[in-house]
N, C-alpha and C positions, 0 to 999 in steps of 0.2 A: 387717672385711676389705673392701676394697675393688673393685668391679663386674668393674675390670683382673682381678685377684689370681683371683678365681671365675670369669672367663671362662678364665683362663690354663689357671686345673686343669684345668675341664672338656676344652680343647682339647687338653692334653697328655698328661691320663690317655688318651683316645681314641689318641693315636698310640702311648703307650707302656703298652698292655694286657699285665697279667700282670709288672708291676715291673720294675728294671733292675737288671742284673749292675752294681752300684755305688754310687756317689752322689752328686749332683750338687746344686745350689742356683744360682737363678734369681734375680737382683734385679733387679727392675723398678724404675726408678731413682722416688722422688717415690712409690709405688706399695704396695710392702712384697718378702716372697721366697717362691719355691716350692721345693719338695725331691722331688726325682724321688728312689726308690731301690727296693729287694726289696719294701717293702710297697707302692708305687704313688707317687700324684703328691697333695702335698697343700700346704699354706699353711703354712709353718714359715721358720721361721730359725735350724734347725739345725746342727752343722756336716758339712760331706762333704767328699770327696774333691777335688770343684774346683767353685769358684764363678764362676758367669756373669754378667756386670752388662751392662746395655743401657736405653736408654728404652723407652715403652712402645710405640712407633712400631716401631722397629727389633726388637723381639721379638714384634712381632703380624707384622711381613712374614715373619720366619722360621719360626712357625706356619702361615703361610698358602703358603710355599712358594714366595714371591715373591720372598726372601732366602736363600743360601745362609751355612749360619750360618759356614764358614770366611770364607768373600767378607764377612761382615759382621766377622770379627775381623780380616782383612788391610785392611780399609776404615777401622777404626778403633772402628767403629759395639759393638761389642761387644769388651768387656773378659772376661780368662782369669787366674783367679788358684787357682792348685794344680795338680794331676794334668792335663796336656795329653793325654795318650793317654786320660785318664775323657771330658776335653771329647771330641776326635776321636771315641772310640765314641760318645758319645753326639747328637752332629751328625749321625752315619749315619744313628740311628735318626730322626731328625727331619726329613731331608731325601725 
C-alpha cells in the first residue's frame, strides 16, 4: 500500500468516525482505492455504490478543505461514476 493510500485512510476515517450509511470508493489515480462504508474507511477495491476518481493533489485539497469536493467535480478535477445522491451525501460529510 502506498504512503498516499495510508495517509488517505487515516485522514478519512477521522472525519468519517463510526462508518457510513453507504458505500463509496476512492481512487487515487497512479496511487491504488479507499472504500469508506458501515464498517469504516480502509484500502480496498471493492465494489460500492459510487466511485470517485481524482489525483492525488486534488483529493488531498478536498481532505484538507481547501477543495469543495462538488467545486472539484463541476471543475472537472474529480470524476463520479454510480449513485450521485451516495457521492452528494457523502461530500457533506467531508466538507
Amino acid at each position: 500500500m502506498s504512503d498516499v493510500i495510508t495517509a488517505a485512510v487515516e485522514a478519512l476515517s477521522g472525519k468519517i468516525e463510526g462508518g457510513f450509511d453507504g458505500s463509496a470508493k476512492f481512487v487515487i489515480e497512479g496511487e491504488g482505492a479507499i472504500v469508506v462504508d458501515a464498517d469504516g474507511v480502509r484500502a480496498s477495491d471493492d465494489e460500492t455504490d459510487v466511485t470517485l476518481t481524482a489525483d492525488a493533489e486534488t483529493f488531498q485539497s478536498i481532505l484538507e478543505g481547501d477543495l469543495n469536493p462538488t467545486a472539484a467535480f463541476m471543475g472537472g478535477k474529480l470524476s463520479v461514476d454510480g449513485d450521485m445522491g451516495m457521492a452528494m451525501k457523502l461530500g457533506s460529510v467531508l466538507s
